[in-house]
N, C-alpha and C positions, 0 to 999 in steps of 0.2 A: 449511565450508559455512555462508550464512549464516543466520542464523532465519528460523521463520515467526513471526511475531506473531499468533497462536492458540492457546486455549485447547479444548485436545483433550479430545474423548470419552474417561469413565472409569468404569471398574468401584471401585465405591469400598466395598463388601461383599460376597463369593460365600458364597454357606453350599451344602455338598451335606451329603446324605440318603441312607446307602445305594446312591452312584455309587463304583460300579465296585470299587475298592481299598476305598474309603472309607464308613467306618458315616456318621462323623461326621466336619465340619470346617467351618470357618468363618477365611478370611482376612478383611483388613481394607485396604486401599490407600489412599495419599494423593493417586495420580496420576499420580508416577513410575514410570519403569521399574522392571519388578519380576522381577529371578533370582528361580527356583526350585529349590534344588541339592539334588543326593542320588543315591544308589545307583541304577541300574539295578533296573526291578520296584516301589521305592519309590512309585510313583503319581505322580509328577511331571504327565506327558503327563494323568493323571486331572486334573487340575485344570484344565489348558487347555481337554481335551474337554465340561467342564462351563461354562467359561467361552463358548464355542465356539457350546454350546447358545442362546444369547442372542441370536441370528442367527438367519435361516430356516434348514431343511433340515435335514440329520441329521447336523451339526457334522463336527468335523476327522477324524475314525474313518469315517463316514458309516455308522454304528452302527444296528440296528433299536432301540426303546425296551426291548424284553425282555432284550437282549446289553445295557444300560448296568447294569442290578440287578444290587447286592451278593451276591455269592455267597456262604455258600448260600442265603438266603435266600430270595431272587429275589423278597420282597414288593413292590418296586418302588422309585422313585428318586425325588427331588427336589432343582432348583438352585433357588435364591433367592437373586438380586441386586438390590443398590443402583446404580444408575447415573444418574452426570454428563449429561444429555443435551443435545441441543439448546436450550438456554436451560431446562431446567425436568429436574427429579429423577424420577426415573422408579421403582418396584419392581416388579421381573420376576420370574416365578414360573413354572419351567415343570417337567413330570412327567410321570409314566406308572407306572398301578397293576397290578397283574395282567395281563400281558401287554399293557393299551391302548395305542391309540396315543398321542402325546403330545400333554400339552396346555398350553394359555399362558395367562397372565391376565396383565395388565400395570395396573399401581396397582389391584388388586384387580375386576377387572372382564375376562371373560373376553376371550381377542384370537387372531386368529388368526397365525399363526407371520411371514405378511407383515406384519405389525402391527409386527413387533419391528426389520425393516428403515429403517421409516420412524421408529425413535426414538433409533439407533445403529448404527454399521457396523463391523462385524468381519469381520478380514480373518485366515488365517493360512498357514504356510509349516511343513511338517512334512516327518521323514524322507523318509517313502514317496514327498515328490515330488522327490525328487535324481532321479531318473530319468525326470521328464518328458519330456525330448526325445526319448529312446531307445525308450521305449515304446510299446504303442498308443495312437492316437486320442482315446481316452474320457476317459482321464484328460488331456487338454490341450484337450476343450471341456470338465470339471469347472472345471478351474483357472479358464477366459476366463469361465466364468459367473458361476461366483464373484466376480471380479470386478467382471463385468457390473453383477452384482445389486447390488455398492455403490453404482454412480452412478444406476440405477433400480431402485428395490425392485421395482416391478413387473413387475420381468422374470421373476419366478418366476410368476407369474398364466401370462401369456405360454406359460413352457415346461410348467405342469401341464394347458394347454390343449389344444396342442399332445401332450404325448405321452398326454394322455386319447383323443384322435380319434387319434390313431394308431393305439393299444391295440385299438378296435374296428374300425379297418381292416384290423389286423392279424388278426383273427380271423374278419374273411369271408377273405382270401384262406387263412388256416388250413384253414377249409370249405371252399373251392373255389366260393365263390359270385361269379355273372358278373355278374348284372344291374348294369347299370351304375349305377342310381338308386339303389341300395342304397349307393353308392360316392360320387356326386355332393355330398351336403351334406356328408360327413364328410371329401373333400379339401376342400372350399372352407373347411371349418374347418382344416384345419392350413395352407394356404394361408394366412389371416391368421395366423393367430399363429404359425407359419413368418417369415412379413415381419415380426414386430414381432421375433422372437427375432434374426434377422440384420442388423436396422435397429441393434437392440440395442448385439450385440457390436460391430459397427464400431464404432458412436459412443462404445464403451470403449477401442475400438483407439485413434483417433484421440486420445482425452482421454490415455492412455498416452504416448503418441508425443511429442505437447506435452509432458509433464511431465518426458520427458527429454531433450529438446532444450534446454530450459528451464532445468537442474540441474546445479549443483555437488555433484559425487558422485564418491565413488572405487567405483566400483560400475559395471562396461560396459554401454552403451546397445545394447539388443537393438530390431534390426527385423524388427517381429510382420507378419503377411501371415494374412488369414482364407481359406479354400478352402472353398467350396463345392459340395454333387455338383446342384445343381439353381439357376435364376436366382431368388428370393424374389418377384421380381413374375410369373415365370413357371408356377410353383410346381402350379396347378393343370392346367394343358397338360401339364405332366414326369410330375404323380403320374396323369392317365390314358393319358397313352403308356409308363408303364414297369407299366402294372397283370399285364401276360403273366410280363413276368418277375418282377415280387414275388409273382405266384402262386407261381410254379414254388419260389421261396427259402422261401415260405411269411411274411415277412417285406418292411416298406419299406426300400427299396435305397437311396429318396436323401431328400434335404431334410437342414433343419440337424439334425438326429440325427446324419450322416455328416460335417457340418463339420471340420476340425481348424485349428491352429490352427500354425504353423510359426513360427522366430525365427532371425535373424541377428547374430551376434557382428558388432555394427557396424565395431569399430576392425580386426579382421579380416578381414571380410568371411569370414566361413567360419559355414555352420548348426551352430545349435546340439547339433545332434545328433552332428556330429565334434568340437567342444571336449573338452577334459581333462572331469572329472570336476568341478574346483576352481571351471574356470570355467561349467560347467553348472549351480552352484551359487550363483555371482555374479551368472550373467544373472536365475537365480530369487527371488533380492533385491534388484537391483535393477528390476524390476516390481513386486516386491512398495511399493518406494518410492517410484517413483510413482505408484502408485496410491494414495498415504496421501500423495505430495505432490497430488496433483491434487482428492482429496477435498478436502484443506485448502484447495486456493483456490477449491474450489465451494460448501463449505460453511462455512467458517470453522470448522472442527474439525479434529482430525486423526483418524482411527479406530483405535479399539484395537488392535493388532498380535498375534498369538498365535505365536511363533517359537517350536519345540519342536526342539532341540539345534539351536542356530542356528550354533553354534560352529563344528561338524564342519565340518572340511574349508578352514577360513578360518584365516589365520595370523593373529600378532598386531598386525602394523598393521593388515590388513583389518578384524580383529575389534571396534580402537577404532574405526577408521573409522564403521562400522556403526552403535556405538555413540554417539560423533559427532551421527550425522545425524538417529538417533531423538530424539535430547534437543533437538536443532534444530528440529526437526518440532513439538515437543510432545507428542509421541506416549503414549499408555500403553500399553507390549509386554510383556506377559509372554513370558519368554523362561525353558527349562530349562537345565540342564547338570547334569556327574556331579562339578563340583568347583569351587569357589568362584572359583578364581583364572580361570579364564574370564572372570568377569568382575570382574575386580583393577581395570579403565581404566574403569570407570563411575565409582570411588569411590561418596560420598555422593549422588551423582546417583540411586542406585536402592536399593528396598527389598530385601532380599535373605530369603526366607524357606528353611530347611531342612526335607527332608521324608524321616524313616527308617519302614522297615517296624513297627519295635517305637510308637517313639513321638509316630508321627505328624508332624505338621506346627509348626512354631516358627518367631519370626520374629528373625533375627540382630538383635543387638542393635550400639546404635554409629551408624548412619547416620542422620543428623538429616533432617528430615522438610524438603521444597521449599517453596520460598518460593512464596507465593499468585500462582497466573496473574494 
């Protein structure tokens, strides 16, 4: 694959506080790829989840802020990162004390968590979603928002909007209340921000679709298809002709809350959701890369990657392949695994740090540090 000529977004210091496994720790990065190897239980996946944090929303776990505190403790958490930004260094600082919710400050001046979209993009690919295609719904518009939200941060404005005016539409028809004016401004609120959320995701679909049309990759080209239960420009005519029966469900039956999001194994033509296992795995990385190629040519960056057991299920060409195309990219991925030789075909391409229950976190020694973007 050939390069991109870009100089990727980088976490270039994590320190947590108290998250999760961890009292204390503090890595250090130069920019490269970076293994994390160790035991099962060891905290691995804790460190990406902190890293994770660094993004809107409630990172790769999708974790409340009281379930991240150190047990037993539970006095609460803190990450604090150094990051590579868009032309300028950024330190992030985000927490939650005594059950609060979380909070952000970015170069010491408080921010709100969309703040953190607009200064870096974090993207990432975990266990739990091998079974994207097979599953419900929810978790395949998680995934496309996620995404979403890299090429417009404001799309989370958008969906907290949206499923705010929902929440209290949900709860007249909870009551059983008719009056229709009780009903009227709060569709015409999810009605916009309905259209800006499915305005949205196409225009992520679409920047996807280029990026693999576009690409030299050993990774199959998936065609994504967005489904909607209501038209976005129609949206307010749907949400008062279906008000009888979202009473009766006590809940709203359509708009993009019900979206999903479907994929076709291209070279096969067969959906994703009858592929093997291996290659339900392939379609899920490679989206995940073009979405980190398509940022890099809109932004001149590449976005941080969070792969947590990226390995499974990928053999050894696949797995350099992959490898390959990150270092191509310019990317900085942290990536887990439970044994070093996973990732043997990086060489000195990546940091490699070990992580045991007893003594913590250490960073292998031996692999000389990348030459300056």
């Amino acid at each position: 694959m050939k390069g991109i000529s870009v100089s990727g977004l980088a976490i270039t210091a994590l320190s947590l506080s108290h998250f999760r496994s961890h009292k204390t720790a503090r890595l250090c990065f130069d920019g490269r790829p970076v293994a994390i190897v160790g035991p099962n239980g060891a905290g691995k996946t804790n460190i990406l989840e902190a890293a994770s944090l660094l993004s809107p929303g409630r990172g790769l776990r999708r974790a409340s802020a009281d379930e991240i505190a150190r047990k037993p403790e539970s006095l609460g958490w803190k990450v604090t990162a150094d990051l590579r930004g868009f032309g300028a260094d950024h330190q992030v600082e985000t927490w939650a004390e005594g059950g609060d919710t979380r909070s952000v400050r970015i170069d010491g001046k408080a921010a709100t968590q969309t703040a953190l979209g607009r200064i870096a993009r974090v993207l990432w690919l975990v266990p739990a979603m091998d079974r994207l295609w097979i599953e419900a719904a929810e978790g395949r518009r998680r995934f496309l928002d996620r995404m979403t939200l890299s090429f417009a941060p404001d799309h989370a404005d958008a969906v907290l909007a949206y499923e705010k005016a929902m929440r209290d539409r949900n709860r007249l028809l909870k009551d059983q209340i008719t009056d229709p004016h009780w009903y009227g401004a709060l569709e015409a609120q999810m009605a916009v921000a309905g259209a800006q959320i499915t305005a949205n995701r196409q225009a992520a679909l679409t920047r996807l679709r280029q990026a693999q049309q576009n690409a030299e990759t050993a990774f199959p080209r998936a065609d994504l298809t967005l489904t909607t239960t209501a038209d976005a420009d129609d949206l307010v005519a749907a949400l008062s002709d279906n008000r009888r029966r979202d009473m009766a469900a006590g809940r709203s039956l359509i708009g993009p809350h019900r979206g999903d999001m479907s994929a076709i194994y291209a070279a096969k033509s067969v959906p994703a959701e009858q592929c093997s296992t291996g290659e339900q795995k392939a379609l899920l990385i490679s989206l995940i890369l073009a979405n980190a190629r398509a940022l890099a040519a809109d932004l001149g960056a590449a976005p941080i990657l969070l792969l947590d057991e990226v390995a499974a299920h990928l053999d050894t060409d696949r797995r350099a392949a992959l490898y390959d195309e990150l270092c191509a990219l310019g990317a900085q991925a942290l990536m887990t695994g439970t044994e070093a030789a996973l990732f043997d075909s990086l060489g000195a391409r990546a940091q490699c740090f070990t992580v045991t229950e007893t003594s913590g976190i250490s960073q292998v020694l031996g692999a000389p540090p990348a030459a300056p973007h």
